[in-house]
N, C-alpha and C positions, 0 to 999 in steps of 0.2 A: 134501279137505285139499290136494293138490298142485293145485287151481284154486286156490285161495283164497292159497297160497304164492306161486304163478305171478303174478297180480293184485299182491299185494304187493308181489314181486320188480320187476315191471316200473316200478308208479310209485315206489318209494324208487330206480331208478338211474336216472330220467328226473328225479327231482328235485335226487339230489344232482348228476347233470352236469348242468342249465342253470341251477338258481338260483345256484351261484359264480360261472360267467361271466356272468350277468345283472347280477350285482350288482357285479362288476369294471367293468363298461361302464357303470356308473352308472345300472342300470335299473332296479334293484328287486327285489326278492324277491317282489313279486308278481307282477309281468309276466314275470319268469322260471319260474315256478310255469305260469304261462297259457300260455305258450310250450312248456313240457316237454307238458303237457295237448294241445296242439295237436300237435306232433311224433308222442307213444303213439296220435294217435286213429286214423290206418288198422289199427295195431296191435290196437288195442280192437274195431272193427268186426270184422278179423277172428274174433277172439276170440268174434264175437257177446257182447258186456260189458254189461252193461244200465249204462249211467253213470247214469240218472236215479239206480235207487235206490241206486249208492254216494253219489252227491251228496248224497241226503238223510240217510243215514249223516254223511258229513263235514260238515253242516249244522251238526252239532252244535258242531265248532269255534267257530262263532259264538254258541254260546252259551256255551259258556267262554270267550272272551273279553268279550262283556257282563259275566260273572258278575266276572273281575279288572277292568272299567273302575269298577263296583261299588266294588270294594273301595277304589279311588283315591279314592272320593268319601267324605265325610263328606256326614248327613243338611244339615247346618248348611251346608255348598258347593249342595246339590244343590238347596234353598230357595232361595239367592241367584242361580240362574239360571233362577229361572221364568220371569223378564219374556224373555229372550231365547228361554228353549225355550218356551214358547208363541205369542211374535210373532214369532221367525225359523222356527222350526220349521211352525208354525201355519199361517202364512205363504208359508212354499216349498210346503206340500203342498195347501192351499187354491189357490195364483194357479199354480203348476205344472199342475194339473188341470184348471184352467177355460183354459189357455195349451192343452193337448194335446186335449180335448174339444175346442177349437173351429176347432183343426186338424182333426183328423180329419172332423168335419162338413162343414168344407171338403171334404173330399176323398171327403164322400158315405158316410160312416157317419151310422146315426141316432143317434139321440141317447144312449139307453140304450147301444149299442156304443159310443160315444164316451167317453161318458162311466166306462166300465170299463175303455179303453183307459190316461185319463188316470190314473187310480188307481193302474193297473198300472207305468207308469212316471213318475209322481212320486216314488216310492221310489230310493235311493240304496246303494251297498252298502258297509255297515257295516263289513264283512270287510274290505274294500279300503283305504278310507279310515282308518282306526284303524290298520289295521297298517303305512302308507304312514308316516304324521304324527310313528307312534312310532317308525319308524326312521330319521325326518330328524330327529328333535327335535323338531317344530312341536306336541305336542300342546299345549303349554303358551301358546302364543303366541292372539293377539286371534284369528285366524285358524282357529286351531287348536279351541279352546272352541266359537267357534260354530260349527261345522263338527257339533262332537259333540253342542251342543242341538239341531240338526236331526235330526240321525240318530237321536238319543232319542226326540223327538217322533215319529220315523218309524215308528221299533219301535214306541209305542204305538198307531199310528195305524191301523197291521194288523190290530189288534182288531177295530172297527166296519166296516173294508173288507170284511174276510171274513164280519161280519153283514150287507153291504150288496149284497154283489156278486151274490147266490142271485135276491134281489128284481130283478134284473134280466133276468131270464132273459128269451128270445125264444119263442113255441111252438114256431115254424118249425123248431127246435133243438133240442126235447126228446129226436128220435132218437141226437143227437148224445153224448148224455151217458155221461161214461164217456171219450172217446175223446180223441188229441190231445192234444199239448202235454206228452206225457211221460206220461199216463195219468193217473188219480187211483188215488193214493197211498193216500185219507183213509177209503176205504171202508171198513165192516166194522170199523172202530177205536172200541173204547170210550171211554166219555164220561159224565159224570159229568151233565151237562145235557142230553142229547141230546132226551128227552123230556118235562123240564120247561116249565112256566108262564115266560113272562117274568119275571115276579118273582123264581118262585122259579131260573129258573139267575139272576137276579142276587144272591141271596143268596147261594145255593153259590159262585159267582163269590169275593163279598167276602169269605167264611170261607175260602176258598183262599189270599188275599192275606193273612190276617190271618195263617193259618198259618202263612206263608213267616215274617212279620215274629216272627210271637213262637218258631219254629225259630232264627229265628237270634238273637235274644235270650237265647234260655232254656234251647235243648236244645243248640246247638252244645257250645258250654263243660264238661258233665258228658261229653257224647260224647268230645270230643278228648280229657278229661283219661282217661276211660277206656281208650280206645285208647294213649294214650301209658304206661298204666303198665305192658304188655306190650313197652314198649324195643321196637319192629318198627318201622323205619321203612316197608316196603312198607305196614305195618300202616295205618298214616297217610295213607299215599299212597291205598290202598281206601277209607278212611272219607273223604277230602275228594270224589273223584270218585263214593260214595255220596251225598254230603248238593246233590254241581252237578243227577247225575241222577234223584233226588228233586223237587226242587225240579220242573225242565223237566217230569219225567212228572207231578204235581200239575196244572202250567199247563197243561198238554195236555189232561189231562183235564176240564178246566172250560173247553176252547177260547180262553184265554190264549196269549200267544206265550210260548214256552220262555226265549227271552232275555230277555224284560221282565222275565219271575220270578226267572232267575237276576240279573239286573242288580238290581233290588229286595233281592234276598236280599246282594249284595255291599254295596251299599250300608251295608244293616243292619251288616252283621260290617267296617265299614270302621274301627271304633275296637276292635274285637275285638283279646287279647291274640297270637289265632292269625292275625290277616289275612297276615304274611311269609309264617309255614311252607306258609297254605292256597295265596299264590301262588305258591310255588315246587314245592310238588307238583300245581298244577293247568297252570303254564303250557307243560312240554312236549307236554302231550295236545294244545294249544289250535294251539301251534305246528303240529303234524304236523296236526293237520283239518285245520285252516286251510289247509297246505298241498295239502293232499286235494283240499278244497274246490274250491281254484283250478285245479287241472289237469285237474278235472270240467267245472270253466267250459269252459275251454280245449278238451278233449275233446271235448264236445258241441255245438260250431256244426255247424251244416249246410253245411258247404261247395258242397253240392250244389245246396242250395236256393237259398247265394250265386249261384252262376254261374247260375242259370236267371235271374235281375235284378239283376246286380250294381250298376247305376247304382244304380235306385230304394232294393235297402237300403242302402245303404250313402249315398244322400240324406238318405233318412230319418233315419238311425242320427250321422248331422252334423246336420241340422234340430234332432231332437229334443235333442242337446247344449249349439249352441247357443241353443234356447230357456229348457232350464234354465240355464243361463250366466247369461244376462240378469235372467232372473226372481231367479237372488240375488244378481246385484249390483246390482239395483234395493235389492234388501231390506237389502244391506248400505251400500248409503250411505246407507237410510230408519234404519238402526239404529249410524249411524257408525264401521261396519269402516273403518279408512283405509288409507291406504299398499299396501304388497304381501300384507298381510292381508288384502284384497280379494277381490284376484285368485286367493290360495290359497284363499278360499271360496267363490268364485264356477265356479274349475275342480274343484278339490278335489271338489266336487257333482253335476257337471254330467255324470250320467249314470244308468243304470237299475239296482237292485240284484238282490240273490240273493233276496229276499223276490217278489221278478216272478216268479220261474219258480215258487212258490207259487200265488200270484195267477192267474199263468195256465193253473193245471192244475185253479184251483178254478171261473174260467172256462169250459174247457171242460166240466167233468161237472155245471155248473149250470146247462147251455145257452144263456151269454150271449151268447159267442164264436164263431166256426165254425172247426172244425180248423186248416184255410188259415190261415187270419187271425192265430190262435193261434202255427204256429209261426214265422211271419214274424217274430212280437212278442218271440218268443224269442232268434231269429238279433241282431234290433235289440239284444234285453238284453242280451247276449251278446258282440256287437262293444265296445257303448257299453263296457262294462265291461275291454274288452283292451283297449281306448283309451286309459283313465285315468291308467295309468301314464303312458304318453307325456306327459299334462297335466301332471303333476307334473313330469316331466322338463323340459318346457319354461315352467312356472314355475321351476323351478331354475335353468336354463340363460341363461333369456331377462329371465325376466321381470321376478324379483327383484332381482336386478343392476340393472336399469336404472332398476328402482322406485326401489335406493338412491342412483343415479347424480343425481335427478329432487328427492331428497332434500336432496342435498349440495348442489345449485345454491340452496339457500334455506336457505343455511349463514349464520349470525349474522354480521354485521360486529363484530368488537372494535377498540373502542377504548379498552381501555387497555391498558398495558404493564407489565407486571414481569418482575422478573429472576426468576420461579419462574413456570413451567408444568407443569399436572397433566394427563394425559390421563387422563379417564376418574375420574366421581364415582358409584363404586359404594360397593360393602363396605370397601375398599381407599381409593380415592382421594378415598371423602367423610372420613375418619377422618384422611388425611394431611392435608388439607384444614383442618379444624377444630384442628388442633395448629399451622400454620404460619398460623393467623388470628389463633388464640389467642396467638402467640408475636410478634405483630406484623408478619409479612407477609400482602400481599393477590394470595395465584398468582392468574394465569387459570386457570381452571379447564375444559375443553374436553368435552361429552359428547356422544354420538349417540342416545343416548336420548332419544327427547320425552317419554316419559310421567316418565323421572326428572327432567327439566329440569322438567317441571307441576308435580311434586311438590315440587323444591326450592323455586319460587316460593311455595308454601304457606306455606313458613317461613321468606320472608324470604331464602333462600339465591341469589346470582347464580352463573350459570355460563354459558357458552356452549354453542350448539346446533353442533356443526358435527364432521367428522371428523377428528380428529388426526394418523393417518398421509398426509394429503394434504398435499405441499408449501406450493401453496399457502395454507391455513390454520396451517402450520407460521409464515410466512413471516410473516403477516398478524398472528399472536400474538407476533409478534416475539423468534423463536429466535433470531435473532443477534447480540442484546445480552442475552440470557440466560444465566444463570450456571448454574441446577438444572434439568431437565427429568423430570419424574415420570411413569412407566408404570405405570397402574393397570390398564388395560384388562385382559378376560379370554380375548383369542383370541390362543393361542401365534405363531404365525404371522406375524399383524401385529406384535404386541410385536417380536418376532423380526425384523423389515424396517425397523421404526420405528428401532432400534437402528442395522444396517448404515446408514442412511441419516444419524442424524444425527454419529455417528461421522464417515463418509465428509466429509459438508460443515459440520457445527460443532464441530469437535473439543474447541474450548476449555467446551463445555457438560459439567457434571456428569451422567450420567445414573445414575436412581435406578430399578430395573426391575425390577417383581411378576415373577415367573417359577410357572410352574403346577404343576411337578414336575422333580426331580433333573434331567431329560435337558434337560429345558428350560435349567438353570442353564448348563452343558453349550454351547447352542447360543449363550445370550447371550454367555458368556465366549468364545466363537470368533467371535461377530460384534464385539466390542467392549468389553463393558458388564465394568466391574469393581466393579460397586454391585448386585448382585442379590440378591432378598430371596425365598424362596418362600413360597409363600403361607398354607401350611398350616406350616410350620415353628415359627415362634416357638409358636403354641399348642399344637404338637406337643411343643415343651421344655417347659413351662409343666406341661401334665399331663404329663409323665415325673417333674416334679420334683413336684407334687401326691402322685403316687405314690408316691414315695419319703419323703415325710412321712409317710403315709398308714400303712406301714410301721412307723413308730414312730421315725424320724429327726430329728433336726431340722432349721427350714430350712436352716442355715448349711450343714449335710453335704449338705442336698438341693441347694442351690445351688451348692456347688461340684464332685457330681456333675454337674448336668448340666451348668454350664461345661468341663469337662473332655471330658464330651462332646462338645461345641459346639465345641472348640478342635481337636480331633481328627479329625471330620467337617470342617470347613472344611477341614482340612491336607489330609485325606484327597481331594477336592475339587479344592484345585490342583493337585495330582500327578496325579489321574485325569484334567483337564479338557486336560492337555499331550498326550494320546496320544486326543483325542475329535475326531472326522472326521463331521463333520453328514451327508456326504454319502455317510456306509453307514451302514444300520441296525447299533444297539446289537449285536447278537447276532453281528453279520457282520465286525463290527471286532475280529478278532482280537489288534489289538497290547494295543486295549486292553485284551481280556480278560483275555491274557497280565499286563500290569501289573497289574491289580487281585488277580488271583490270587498274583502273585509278590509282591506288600507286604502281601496281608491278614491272616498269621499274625503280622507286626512288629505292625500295627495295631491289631488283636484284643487281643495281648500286650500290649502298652504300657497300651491303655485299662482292661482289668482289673486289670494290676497298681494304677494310680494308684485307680482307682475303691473296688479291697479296701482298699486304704490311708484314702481317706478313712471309709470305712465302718466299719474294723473301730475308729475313735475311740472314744468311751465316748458312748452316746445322751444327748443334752441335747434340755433342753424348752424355745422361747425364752420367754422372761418379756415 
C-alpha cells in the first residue's frame, strides 16, 4: 500500500507542477505531462519502477478516449468519411511503410527487418494528436478530420500488423524471444482464439463485433435505466466505466485492439439518450491515463542509450519525421487539404505512436527484431513523440500566421462602393445581409471564409474574399464615404481593435457591433462603439418571454415583461460600463464590483416591483 501511495504521490505532484507552466508557455498539456515524466525518471529508476507495465495500465486512457471520439460521431458522419479514412488513412500507412522499409534496407537491414521496422513506425499517437486538436480547437477544421481518418484507419490497421508481424520471424532470433523492448507483456493471457482454425477465430472475431454493436443497442439502455433508479450517482459512474472495460476485455480476447472496440461501441451509443452523462462520467478517468500515459512516455527514454549516439538517433528520429511529413502532404494535396490545414496535417502526423512500443515488444518475443535494434526503435518512438508538441507549437507560432498572411495577399479587388459595409457573412452578418438587400440597399459584404464565399456562389449570393480588420481592404471597400459599418465577425478581439480603429480614423461612420458576451459589450462601449448588439441576447428575450406565455399569460403581459426587463438591463449596462477598466480582469476591478453591489438591491427592487405589477393583471388570451 505505501508503494503504491508513494508511486501515486510522486506522478500527481510532478503533474500538477509542470503541466500549469506548460500550458502558460503556450506548450501544451501534453508536452508538459512528457516533461514531468522526463524530470520523475532518475526518481523512478531509483525506485526501481517498472514503467513499462504502469504504461500499459495507463494505455487504457487511450481507450477512453476512442471510446468518447465514438460518441462524437454518428454511424451516418462515420459512412461519409470512408473515401478519406480509407485513401488518407490507407494511404499514410501503405506509402509511410514502403518510405521506412526502404530506408532501412538502405542502411542494411533485410528485408523482413525492414519491412517490421516500417510497420512499426508508420503508426502515429492517437493519445497525442486528439488531445492536442481538442485543446486548440482544430478538431473540427479540414485539418483536424483528416488527421483523425488516419489515426482510425491506424487503430484498425493494428489488427493484421499484429497477425503479420509473428510471420516474420528470423531463426537466428528464436533464442531471443521473450527478451527486449520492455518484455512481452502478452504471455500467459487468455484468448478466446488462441487455438482456433482461421475460420473459426474469424467467426469468434465477428460475434465479438456484433456483440459490442447489439450491447450497445439493446442492453446499454435497461442497464443505465436500472442503475439510475438507485439515485447513486457513483452508481452510474461504476456502470459506464463497467460497460468501457467490458467492451476492451471482449476485444482483447478475440485479439481485437481495445480501442477499436471501445471507439465502435461509442459510435453506436453516439445518438443514445445517455451519450452526455456517459461522457462526463467517463471523461475524468480518460483525462488522468492520459496524463499517466504521457509521463510514462517521458519517463522511459533511455537517455543512456542517447548519449552512447546521440548524432545517429537523434538523425534518425528527424529523418524518420521528416519522411512522414512529406509522405502526407503528398497525400494531402492528392486529397486537397489546402491552406494551413496542410501543414496541420502534414505535422500534426509526422511521428511514431504509443501502439510502437506494442509493436515492438511483440517484435521481440516473436523473433523478428534483435534486442539492440528494438530498443533504439523505442528511444526513436519515444523522441519523435516529445517532439510533436514543439510541431504544433511552431505550426501556431509560425506557420499559420503566415499561411493566413499568404492568404490575404489574394484578397478580392472590390469594385464597388456603398455607404453600408458588413464584415463577416456568417449566422449574424448573412441575416443582416438579406434584410438591408431586401430593404433596398446593396452593402459590400467582406468575408475570410473560402468555403462560405463557395457556398454563397451556390446561391447566387456576392461577397468578397478578403480580411476586414486590414486597413487596407478597409480603405479599398471604401470606409470613408461610408455611412454604417457592420461587425458580424466572431473573434472578440478583432471586433474589439476593428472598433478602436475605426473610431480613431472614421469617426463620422455608424458602427453596428455583434458582441459575444456581457464583458465584451463592456470592452466595445470603452473602445468606442455605442451600437452593440450581443449575440445571444435578443433570442435569450424571446424565450424568456415564450416562457412566460407558456405560464398561462398573455403575450401582451409577456411582452411588456420582458420590455421591462430589457429597459432595466440596458440602464443597468450604462451605469456598470462607466466604472469597466478592459485593462484588469472583471474580478480585479474593484470599483466596479463595489458599484454593482451598491445599485443591485435599487435594481433588483425596481424590476420586481414593475414586473409583479404587470403580472398580477387579470390573465388574457390574445384572440
Amino acid at each position: 500500500m505505501t508503494d503504491f501511495l508513494l508511486l501515486a504521490f510522486i506522478f500527481l505532484v510532478a503533474g500538477i507542477a509542470a503541466v500549469p507552466i506548460a500550458s502558460r508557455l503556450g506548450l501544451g498539456s501534453v508536452l508538459g505531462y512528457l516533461i514531468a515524466g522526463i524530470a520523475i525518471s532518475p526518481l523512478l529508476a531509483f525506485l526501481q519502477v517498472d514503467i513499462i507495465a504502469i504504461q500499459h495500465f495507463a494505455e487504457f486512457g487511450v481507450v477512453m478516449m476512442l471510446f468518447l471520439v465514438g460518441l462524437e460521431l454518428e454511424p451516418k458522419l462515420l459512412w461519409s468519411m470512408r473515401g478519406r479514412l480509407l485513401g488518407l488513412g490507407g494511404g499514410q500507412v501503405g506509402l509511410t511503410t514502403l518510405v521506412v522499409m526502404g530506408a532501412a534496407m538502405v542502411l542494411g537491414q533485410v528485408w523482413s527487418v525492414a519491412l517490421a521496422i516500417g510497420l512499426v513506425l508508420a503508426l502515429s499517437s492517437t493519445a497525442i494528436v486528439l488531445q492536442t486538436l481538442g485543446e486548440k480547437g482544430l478538431m473540427k477544421s479540414d485539418g483536424g478530420q483528416s488527421s483523425f481518418s488516419v489515426l482510425l484507419f491506424q487503430d484498425i490497421a493494428v489488427i493484421p500488423m499484429l497477425a503479420l508481424i509473428p510471420l516474420l520471424a528470423l531463426p537466428e532470433l528464436a533464442g531471443a524471444m521473450g527478451h527486449g523492448a520492455g518484455g512481452d507483456h502478452s504471455g500467459g493471457s487468455f484468448s478466446l482464439v488462441e487455438h482456433l482454425p482461421a475460420w473459426g477465430a474469424a467467426l469468434v472475431t465477428l460475434g465479438a463485433i456484433g456483440a459490442v454493436i447489439a450491447i450497445g443497442y439493446y442492453l446499454t439502455g435497461p442497464v443505465f435505466r436500472f442503475v439510475s433508479a438507485a439515485n447513486l450517482r457513483e452508481l452510474f459512474v461504476a456502470a459506464a466505466l463497467m460497460f468501457v472495460i467490458g467492451i476492451a476485455l471482449l476485444m482483447s480476447l478475440v485479439g481485437l485492439s481495445p480501442a477499436l472496440g471501445t471507439f465502435l461501441a461509442g459510435v453506436v451509443l453516439a445518438t443514445s439518450e445517455y451519450r452526455h452523462e456517459l461522457e462526463a462520467d467517463i471523461a475524468p478517468f480518460k483525462g488522468l491515463l492520459l496524463g499517466l500515459f504521457f509521463m510514462t512516455v517521458g519517463a522511459g527514454i533511455n537517455f543512456g542509450l542517447l548519449m552512447d549516439g546521440p548524432m545517429a538517433i537523434i538523425g534518425l528520429t528527424l529523418g524518420l519525421m521528416a519522411a512522414k511529413a512529406a509522405v502526407l502532404y503528398c497525400l494531402a494535396v492528392a486529397f486537397k487539404i489546402t491552406g494551413s490545414d496542410r501543414w496541420l496535417f502534414s505535422l500534426g502526423l509526422a511521428h511514431a505512436g504509443e501502439f510502437g512500443f506494442v509493436l515492438l515488444s511483440l517484435t521481440v518475443s516473436s523473433a523478428v527484431l534483435p534486442v539492440e535494434l528494438a530498443d533504439r526503435l523505442l528511444l526513436i518512438v519515444a523522441l519523435s513523440m516529445l517532439l510533436t508538441p514543439l510541431l504544433f507549437i511552431l505550426y501556431d507560432k509560425v506557420i499559420a500566421p503566415r499561411m493566413l498572411r499568404a492568404e490575404a495577399r489574394a484578397m478580392d479587388t472590390i469594385e464597388e462602393r456603398c455607404e453600408i459595409i458588413i464584415a463577416g457573412h456568417g449566422r449574424v452578418g448573412g441575416i443582416v445581409s438579406r434584410i438591408l438587400r431586401a430593404s433596398g440597399w446593396s452593402p459590400t459584404v467582406i468575408d475570410f471564409s473560402s468555403k462560405q464565399l463557395e457556398m454563397l456562389k451556390r446561391f447566387n449570393t456576392h461577397a468578397y474574399f478578403g480580411d476586414a480588420t486590414r486597413p487596407d481592404m478597409l480603405e479599398a471597400a471604401g470606409i470613408g464615404e461610408a455611412k454604417l459599418f457592420v461587425i458580424a465577425i466572431d473573434q472578440k478581439d478583432q471586433t474589439t481593435q476593428l472598433v478602436r480603429h475605426i473610431t480613431k480614423h472614421y469617426p463620422h461612420v455608424h458602427i453596428l457591433a455583434r458582441a459575444v458576451d456581457r464583458e465584451h459589450v463592456y470592452d466595445l462601449y470603452y473602445a468606442g462603439c455605442r451600437d452593440i448588439i450581443r449575440e445571444t441576447y435578443d433570442s435569450s428575450l424571446r424565450m424568456g418571454r415564450s416562457a412566460i406565455e407558456a405560464m398561462g399569460y398573455s403575450r401582451d403581459q409577456a411582452e411588456r415583461v420582458v420590455g421591462s426587463f430589457n429597459a432595466m438591463d440596458r440602464e443597468v449596462m450604462l451605469e456598470a460600463a462607466q466604472h469597466y477598466d478592459p485593462a484588469l480582469p472583471t474580478m480585479e476591478n474593484e470599483t466596479y464590483i463595489a458599484e454593482i453591489n451598491r445599485r443591485r438591491s435599487d435594481w433588483e427592487g425596481q424590476l420586481q416591483s414593475r414586473l409583479a405589477a404587470i403580472l398580477a393583471e387579470p390573465k388574457g388570451v390574445e384572440g
